[in-house]
C-alpha positions in Angstrom: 161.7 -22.8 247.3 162.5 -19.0 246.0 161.8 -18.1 242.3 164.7 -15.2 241.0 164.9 -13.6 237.3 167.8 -15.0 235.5 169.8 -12.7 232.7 172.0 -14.4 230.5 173.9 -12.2 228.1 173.5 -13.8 225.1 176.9 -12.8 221.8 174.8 -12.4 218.9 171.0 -13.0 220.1 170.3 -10.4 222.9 169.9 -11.2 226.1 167.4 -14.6 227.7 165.1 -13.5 230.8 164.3 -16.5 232.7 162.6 -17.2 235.7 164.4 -20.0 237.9 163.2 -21.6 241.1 166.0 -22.9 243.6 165.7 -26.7 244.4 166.3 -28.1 247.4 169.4 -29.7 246.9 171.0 -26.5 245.6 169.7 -26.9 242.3 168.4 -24.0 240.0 165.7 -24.9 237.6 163.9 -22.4 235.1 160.2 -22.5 235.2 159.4 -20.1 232.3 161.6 -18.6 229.7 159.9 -15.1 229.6 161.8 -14.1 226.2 164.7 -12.3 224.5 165.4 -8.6 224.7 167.4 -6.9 221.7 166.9 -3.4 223.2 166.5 -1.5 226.5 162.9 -1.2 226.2 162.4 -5.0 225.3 164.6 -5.5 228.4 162.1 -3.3 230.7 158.7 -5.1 229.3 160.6 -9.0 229.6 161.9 -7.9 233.3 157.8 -6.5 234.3 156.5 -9.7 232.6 159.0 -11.9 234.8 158.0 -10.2 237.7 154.6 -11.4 237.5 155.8 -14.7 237.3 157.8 -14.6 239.8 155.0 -13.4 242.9 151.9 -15.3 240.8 150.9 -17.2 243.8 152.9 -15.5 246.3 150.5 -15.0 249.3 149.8 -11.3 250.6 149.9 -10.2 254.0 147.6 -7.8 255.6 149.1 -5.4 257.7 145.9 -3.5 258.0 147.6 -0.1 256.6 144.6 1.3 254.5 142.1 0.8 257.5 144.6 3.1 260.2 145.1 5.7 257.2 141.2 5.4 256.9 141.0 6.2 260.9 143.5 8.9 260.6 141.4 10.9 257.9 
């Protein structure tokens, strides 16, 4: 079903970024634990990485954009 980045604020270790994926029966299962931030810019470079895990294999559709903007000059 739908992948989501999960944050869990973690006392004394930082904070977990996780990707889960919803189950069908309401379920939330993590498919990849992308790491643990200590600082802001951790935080920024875990969240990009989850990202990519989260549309890998997420199909594209083309609207056909570039080829009008092409005709429009």
């Amino acid at each position: 079903m739908g992948r989501f980045i999960r944050r869990v604020v973690r006392a004394n270790s930082g904070v977990l970024i996780e990707v889960m994926e919803k189950d069908t029966i309401r379920r939330n299962r993590v498919v990849a634990h992308i790491g643990t931030a200590h600082n802001g810019i951790e935080m920024r470079e875990l969240f990009a990485r989850a990202k990519e895990v989260v549309l890998d294999g997420q199909l594209v559709m083309d609207l056909g954009l570039e080829a009008d903007q092409e005709l429009r000059g």
